[in-house]
VOGU-3710 file (C-alpha; in Angstrom, 3 decimals, decimal comma):
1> xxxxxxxxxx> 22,614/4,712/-22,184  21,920/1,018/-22,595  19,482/0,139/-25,026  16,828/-1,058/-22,725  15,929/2,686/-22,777  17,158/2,901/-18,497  19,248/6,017/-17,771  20,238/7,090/-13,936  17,795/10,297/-14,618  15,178/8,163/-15,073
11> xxxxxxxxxx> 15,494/5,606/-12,034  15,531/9,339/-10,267  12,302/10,305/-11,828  10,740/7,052/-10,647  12,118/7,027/-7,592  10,667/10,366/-6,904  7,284/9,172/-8,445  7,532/6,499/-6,049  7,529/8,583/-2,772  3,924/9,531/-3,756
21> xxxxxxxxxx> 2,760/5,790/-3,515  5,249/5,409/-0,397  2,972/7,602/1,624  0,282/6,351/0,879  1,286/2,581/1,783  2,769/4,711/5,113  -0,607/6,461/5,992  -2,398/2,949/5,864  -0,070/1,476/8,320  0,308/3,736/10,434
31> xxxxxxxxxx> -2,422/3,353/13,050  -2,510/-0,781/12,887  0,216/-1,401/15,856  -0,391/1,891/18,234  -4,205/1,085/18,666  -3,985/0,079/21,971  -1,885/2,860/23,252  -3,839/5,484/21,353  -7,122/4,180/22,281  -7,050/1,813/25,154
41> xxxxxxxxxx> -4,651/3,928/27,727  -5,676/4,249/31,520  -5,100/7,670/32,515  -5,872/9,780/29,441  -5,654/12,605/31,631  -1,789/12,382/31,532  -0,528/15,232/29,581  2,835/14,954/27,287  4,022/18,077/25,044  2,274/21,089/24,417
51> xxxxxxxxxx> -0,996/20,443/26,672  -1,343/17,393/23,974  -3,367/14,414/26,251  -1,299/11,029/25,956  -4,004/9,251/24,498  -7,322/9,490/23,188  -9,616/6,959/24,646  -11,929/5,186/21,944  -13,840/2,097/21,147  -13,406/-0,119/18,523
61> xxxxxxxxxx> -15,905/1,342/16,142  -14,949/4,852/16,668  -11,057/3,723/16,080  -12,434/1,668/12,914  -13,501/4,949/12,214  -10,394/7,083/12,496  -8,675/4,309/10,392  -11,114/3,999/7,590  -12,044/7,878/7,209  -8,542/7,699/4,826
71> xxxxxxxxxx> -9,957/6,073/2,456  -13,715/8,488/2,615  -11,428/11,350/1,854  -9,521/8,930/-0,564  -12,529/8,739/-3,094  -13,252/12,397/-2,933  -9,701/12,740/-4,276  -9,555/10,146/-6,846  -12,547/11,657/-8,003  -11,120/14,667/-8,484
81> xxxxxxxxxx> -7,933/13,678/-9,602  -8,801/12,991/-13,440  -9,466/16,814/-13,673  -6,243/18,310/-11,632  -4,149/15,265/-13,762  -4,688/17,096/-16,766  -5,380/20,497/-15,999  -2,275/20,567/-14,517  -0,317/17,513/-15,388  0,940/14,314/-13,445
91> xxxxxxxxxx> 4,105/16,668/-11,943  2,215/19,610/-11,021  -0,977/17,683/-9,509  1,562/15,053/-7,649  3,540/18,412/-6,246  0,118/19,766/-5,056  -1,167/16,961/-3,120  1,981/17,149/-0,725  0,394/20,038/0,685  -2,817/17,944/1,800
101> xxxxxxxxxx> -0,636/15,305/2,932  1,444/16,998/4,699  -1,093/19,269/6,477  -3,180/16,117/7,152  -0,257/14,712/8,816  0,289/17,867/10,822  -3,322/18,016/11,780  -3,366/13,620/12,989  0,146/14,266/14,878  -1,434/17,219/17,376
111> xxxxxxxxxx> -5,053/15,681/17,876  -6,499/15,776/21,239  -9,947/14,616/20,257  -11,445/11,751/17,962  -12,685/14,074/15,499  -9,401/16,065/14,882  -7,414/12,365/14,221  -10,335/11,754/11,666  -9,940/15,381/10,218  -6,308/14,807/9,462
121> xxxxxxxxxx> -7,089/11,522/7,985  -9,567/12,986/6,081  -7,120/15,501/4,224  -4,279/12,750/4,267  -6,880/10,335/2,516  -7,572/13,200/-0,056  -4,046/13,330/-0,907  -4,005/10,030/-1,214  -6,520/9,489/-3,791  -5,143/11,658/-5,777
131> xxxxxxxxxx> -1,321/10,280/-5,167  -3,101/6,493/-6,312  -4,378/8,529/-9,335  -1,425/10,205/-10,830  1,263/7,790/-10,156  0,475/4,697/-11,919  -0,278/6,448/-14,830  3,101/9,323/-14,691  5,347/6,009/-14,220  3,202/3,693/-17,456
141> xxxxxxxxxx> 4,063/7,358/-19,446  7,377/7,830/-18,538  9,220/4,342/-18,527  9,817/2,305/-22,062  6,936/-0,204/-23,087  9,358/-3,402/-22,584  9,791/-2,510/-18,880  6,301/-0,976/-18,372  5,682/-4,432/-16,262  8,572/-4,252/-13,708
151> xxxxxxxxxx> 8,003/0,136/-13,256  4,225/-0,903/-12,546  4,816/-3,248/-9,879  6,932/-1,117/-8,225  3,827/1,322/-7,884  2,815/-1,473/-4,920  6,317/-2,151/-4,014  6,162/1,549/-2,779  2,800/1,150/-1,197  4,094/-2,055/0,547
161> xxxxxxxxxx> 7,723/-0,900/1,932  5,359/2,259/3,028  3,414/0,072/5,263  6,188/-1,598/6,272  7,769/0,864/7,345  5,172/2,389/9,397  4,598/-0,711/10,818  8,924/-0,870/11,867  8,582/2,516/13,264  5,731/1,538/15,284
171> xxxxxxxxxx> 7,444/-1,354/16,998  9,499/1,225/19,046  7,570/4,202/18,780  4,205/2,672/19,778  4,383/4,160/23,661  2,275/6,762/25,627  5,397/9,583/24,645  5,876/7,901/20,834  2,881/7,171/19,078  2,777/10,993/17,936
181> xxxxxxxxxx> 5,921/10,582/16,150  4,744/7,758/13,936  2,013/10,173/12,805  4,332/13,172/12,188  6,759/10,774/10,016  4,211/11,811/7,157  4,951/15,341/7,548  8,610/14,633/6,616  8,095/12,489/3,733  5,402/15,098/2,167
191> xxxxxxxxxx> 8,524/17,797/2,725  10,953/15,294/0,589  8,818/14,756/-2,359  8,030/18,010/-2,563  11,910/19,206/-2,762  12,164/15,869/-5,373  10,091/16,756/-7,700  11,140/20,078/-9,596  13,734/18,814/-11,135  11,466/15,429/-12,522
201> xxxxxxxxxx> 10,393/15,767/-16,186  6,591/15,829/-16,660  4,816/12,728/-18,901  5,907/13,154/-22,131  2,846/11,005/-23,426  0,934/13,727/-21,762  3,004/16,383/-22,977  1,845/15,276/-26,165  -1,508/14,885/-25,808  -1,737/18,881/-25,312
211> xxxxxxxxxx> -1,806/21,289/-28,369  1,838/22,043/-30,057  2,616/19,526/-27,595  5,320/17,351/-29,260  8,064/19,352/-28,947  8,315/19,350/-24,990  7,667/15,619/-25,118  10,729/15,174/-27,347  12,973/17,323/-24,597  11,372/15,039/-21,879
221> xxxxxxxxxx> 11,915/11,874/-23,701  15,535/12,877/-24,598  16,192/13,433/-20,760  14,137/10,391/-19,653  16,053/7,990/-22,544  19,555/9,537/-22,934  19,395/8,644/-26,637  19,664/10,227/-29,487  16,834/12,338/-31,211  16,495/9,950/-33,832
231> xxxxxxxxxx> 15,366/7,229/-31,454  13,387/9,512/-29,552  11,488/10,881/-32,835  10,546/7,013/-33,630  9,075/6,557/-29,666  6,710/9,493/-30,617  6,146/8,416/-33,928  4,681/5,207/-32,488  2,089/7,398/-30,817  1,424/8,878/-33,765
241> xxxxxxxxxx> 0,624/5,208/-35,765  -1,446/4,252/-32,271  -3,474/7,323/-32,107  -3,967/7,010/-35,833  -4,885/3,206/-36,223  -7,418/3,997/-33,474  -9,054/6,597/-34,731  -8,183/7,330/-38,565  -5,243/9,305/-39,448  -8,189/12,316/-39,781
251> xxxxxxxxxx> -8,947/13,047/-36,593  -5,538/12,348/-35,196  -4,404/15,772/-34,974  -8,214/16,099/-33,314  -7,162/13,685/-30,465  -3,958/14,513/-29,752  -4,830/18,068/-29,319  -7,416/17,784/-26,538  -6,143/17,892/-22,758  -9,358/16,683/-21,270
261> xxxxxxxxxx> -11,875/15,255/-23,678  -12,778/12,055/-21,794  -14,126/13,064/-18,720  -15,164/10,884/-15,700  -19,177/11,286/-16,830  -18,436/10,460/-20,531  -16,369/7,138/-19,597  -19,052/5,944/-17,085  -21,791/6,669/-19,611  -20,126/5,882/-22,748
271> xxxxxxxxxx> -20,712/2,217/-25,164  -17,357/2,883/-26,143  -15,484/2,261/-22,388  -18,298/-0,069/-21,343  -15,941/-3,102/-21,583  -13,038/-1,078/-19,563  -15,269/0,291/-17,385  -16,052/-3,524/-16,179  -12,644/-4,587/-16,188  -11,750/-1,717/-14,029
281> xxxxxxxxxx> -14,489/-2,582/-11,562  -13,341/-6,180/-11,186  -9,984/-5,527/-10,559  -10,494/-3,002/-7,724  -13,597/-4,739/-6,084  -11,320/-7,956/-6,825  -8,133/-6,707/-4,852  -10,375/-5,038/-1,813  -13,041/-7,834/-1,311  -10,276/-10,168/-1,222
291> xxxxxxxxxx> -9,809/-9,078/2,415  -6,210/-8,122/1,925  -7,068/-4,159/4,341  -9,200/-6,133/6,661  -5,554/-7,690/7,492  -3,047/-4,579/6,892  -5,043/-2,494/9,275  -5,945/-5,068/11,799  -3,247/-8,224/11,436  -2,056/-7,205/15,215
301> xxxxxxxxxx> -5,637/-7,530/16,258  -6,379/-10,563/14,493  -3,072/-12,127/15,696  -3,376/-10,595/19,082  -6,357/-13,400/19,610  -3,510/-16,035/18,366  -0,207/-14,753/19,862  -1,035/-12,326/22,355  2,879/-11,771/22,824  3,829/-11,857/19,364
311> xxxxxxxxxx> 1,424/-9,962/17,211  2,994/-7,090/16,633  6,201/-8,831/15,230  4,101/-11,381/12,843  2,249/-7,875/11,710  6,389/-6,772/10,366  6,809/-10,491/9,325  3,855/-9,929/7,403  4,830/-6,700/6,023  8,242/-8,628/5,114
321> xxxxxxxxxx> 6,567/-11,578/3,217  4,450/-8,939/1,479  7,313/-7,148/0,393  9,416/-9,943/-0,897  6,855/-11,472/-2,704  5,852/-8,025/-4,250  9,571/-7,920/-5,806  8,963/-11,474/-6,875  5,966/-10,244/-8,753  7,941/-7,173/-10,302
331> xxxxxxxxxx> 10,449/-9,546/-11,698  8,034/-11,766/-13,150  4,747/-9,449/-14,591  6,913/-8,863/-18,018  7,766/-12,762/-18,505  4,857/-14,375/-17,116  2,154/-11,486/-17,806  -0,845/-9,332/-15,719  -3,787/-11,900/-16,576  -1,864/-15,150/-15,697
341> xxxxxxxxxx> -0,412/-13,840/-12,572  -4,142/-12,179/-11,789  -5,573/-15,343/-11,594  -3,061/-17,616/-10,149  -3,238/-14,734/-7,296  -6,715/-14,237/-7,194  -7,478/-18,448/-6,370  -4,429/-18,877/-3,698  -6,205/-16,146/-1,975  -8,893/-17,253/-1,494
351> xxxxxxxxxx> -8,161/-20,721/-0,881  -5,691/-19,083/2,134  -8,947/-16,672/3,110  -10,701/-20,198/3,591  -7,923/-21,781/5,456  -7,084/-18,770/7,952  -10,917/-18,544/9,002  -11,049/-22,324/9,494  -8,300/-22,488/11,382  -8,886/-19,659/13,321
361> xxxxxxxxxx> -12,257/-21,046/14,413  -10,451/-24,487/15,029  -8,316/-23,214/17,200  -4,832/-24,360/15,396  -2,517/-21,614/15,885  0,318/-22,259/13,799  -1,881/-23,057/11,196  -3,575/-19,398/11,357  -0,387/-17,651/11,187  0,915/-19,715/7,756
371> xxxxxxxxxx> -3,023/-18,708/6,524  -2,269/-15,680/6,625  1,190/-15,292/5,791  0,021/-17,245/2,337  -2,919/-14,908/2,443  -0,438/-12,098/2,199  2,225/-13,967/-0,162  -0,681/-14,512/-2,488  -1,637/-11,182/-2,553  1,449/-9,202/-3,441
381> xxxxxxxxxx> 2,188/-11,499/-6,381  -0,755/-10,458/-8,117  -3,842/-8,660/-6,871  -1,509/-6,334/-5,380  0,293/-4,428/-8,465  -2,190/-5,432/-11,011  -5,341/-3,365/-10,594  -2,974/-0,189/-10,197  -0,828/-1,477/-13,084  -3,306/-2,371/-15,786
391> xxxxxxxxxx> -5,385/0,754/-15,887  -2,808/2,513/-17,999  -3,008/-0,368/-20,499  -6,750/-0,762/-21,223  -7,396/3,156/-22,306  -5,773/5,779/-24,163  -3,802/9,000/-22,810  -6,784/11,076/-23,146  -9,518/8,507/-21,200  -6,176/7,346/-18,790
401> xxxxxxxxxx> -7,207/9,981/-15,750  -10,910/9,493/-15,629  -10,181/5,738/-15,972  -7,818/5,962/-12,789  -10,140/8,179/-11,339  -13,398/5,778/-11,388  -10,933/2,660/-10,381  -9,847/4,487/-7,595  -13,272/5,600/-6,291  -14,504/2,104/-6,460
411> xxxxxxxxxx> -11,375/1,233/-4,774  -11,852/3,417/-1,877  -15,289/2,601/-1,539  -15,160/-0,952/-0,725  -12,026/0,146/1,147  -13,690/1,992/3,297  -16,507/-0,674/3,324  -14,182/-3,396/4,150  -12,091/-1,076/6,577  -14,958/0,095/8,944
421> xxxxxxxxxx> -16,901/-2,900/8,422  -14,200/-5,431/9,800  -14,892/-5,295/13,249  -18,269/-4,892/13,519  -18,604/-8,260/11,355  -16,068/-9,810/13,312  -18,531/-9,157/16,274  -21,785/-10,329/14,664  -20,107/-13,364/13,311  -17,174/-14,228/14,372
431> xxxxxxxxxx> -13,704/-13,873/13,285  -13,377/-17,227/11,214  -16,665/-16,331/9,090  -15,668/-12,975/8,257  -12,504/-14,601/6,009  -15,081/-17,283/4,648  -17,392/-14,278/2,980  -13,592/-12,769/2,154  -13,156/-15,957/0,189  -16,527/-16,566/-1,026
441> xxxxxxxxxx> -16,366/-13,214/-2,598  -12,873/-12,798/-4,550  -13,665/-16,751/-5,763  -16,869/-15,449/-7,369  -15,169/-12,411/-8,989  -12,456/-14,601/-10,336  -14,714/-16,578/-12,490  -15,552/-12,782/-14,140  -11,754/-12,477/-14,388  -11,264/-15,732/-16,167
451> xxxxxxxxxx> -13,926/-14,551/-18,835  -13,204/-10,949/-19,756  -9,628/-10,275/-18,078  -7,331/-9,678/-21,569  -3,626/-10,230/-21,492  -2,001/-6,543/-21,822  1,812/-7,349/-21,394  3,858/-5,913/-24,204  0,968/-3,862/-25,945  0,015/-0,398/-26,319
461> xxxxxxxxxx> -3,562/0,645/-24,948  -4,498/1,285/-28,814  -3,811/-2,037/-29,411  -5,757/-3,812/-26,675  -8,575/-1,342/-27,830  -8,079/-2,708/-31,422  -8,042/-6,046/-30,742  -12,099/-5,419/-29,022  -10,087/-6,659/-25,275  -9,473/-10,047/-26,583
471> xxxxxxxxxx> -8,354/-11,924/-23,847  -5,016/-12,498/-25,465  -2,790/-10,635/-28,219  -4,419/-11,494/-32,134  -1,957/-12,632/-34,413  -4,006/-10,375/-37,408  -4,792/-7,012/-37,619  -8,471/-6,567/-36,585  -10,480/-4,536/-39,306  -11,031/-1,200/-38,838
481> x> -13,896/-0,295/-38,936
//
């Protein structure tokens, strides 16, 4: 083992983490470049396979629909996700929520009807919620403090090869006989994580955090590290000095022996998490309102108006810049840091929000497709990983779930707001204008940022906690009080 803490087992572990947040990046691309051969066909009549119709006519707002019910059944399972993350534990709960996915999948792939698409995409979107839930926080847990940074990023990296992928697929498999297949890909990939993940480790900060819990989180650390038990024993006895410095070495064997204790209610209505509780908020609302879903789910509509003949390949270029630029970000959130890279992020999008709609309006083409390539760019290098990333870092173990959990929920809400919503706006007020309120919006929400956004590279929750979310690391310890 090197002493970076990285051992093959590990990269495994994440890897198979990973596949969680995969899917979900899959399931949101999945319907953006078949929409006009599921919904727009002339003879629906036709029948394929199994008496299964070869498309299913819809309009616009009924296919907004289909898309956007994901993210309804989304919130319902990052709502419920806190409780089944440690009831059961990030392995367990992660295992379980294959079984929605994959019967979701099942359920999309055979639909003859509207309603059965949305039904599947109902119980896929619960598995997702719960999937953007448990795997930011299993991978912050499992990989070493120095690298927690890159591991984090790579939550989004997932999500964005996911959609990439679908979005690859879909270039050949978008036909009257295909588009099923894109759908059933999800079935598969619910199958592999679910024959990955026995033989991962469960969080050995959560293995901890349960009653005579310290002795399985030493065998999960030894397996995760490949070190020896002396260096393990001083990982866990750094927990120890956290928990204790937050709370008084008292009531440490209190804390640590509670599976549950913070509950979603108690962190909504709590002084204590009212400060985390807003930076939570901003960070979700910041990454949604931005736009950046109004473009992954429609870029081969919005491009279609541009490049009639090339919008479904700019929708994989985009996927492509998105992807590169989300490694870029990877390499540099443990140099450069989450706030810093929040920020510069946050006001390139939505200065490229503000160019896209005016040059969409103006009519200059090349322009438009640069707009939103930046747009994208912009995106992945810092509103993409972050809000996932930095919800591990603002609470403790025991708060960690229901803190994911009410993220998530506010994520999925103005998901689903900005999801449905996009083309019925685009309607009322045009294309260009709908990018303008896109921009108007994140622009207000990064002043917030500016203000109460702390700096959480290279320090332990209890620390950030400590220092009362100062918006960068104190050079004293704060009092205790």
């Amino acid at each position: 083992m090197s002493n970076t803490g990285l051992t093959s087992y590990l990269i495994f572990v994440v890897i198979s983490i990973l596949l969680g947040a995969f899917q979900y990046g899959y399931h949101n691309g999945e319907l953006n470049t078949p929409q006009q051969v599921i919904s727009k066909c002339s003879n629906p009549s036709t029948v394929v396979i199994a008496g299964l119709p070869v498309c299913i006519p819809m309009a616009d707002s009924q296919y907004a629909l289909v898309v956007s019910i994901l993210t309804a059944g989304g919130l319902i399972g990052a709502l419920s996700a806190s409780y089944f993350n440690d009831r059961y534990g990030r392995r367990l709960t992660l295992f379980g929520t294959n079984g929605l996915l994959a019967i979701g999948s099942l359920i999309t792939t055979l639909a003859a009807t509207p309603h059965t698409m949305m039904l599947g995409r109902f119980l896929s979107g619960l598995g997702s919620g719960v999937v953007t839930v448990v795997v930011p926080a299993y991978l912050a847990e499992c990989v070493p403090k120095s690298h927690r940074g890159f591991f984090g990023a790579l939550n989004q990296l997932a999500i964005v090869v996911g959609i990439m992928a679908a979005q690859v697929i879909s270039l050949s498999w978008s036909t009257l006989t295909g588009w099923r297949y894109i759908l059933g890909v999800g079935v598969l990939l619910a199958v592999m994580q679910s024959c990955l993940l026995p033989f991962c480790v469960d969080s050995p900060r959560y293995l901890a955090s349960l009653p005579g819990g310290f002795n399985r989180a030493r065998q999960s650390l030894l397996r995760l590290r490949g070190s020896s038990v002396d260096e393990v024993d001083e990982e866990i006895n750094e927990w120890r000095r956290d928990w204790s410095n937050q709370v008084g070495e008292e009531e440490t064997t209190a804390i640590v022996s509670q599976t549950t204790n913070i509950n979603i209610w108690k962190f909504l209505i709590s002084s204590q998490y009212r400060r985390p509780l807003m930076i939570v908020l901003l960070l979700q609302l910041a990454q949604q309102l931005s736009g950046i879903n109004a473009v992954i789910f429609y870029s081969t509509s919005i491009m279609g108006s541009v490049f009639p003949e090339s919008s479904g390949k700019i929708t994989v270029f985009i996927s492509v810049v998105n992807l590169i630029m989300t490694t870029v970000s990877a390499s540099l959130m443990d140099k450069v840091g989450r706030r810093s890279l929040f920020l510069v992020s946050s006001c390139t999008m939505a200065l490229m929000g503000m160019l896209l709609g005016w040059s969409i309006e103006s009519g200059h083409n090349q322009m438009s497709a640069l707009a939103i390539l930046g747009f994208v760019a912009a995106f992945a290098i810092g509103l993409g990983p972050i809000p996932f990333l930095m919800i591990p870092e603002l609470v403790e173990t025991q708060a960690v779930s229901s803190a994911c959990s009410v993220g998530l929920a506010s994520n999925m809400i103005s998901n689903f707001a900005v999801s449905a919503g996009f083309l019925v706006l685009r309607n009322i007020m045009g294309q260009g204008q709908v990018f303008y309120l896109f921009g108007g919006c994140l622009f207000a929400l990064t002043m917030v940022a500016i203000v109460i956004l702390p700096e959480t590279k290279g320090r332990s929750p209890e620390d950030v906690i400590r220092s009362g979310y100062s918006l960068y690391p104190c050079s004293y310890e704060p009092i205790r009080v």
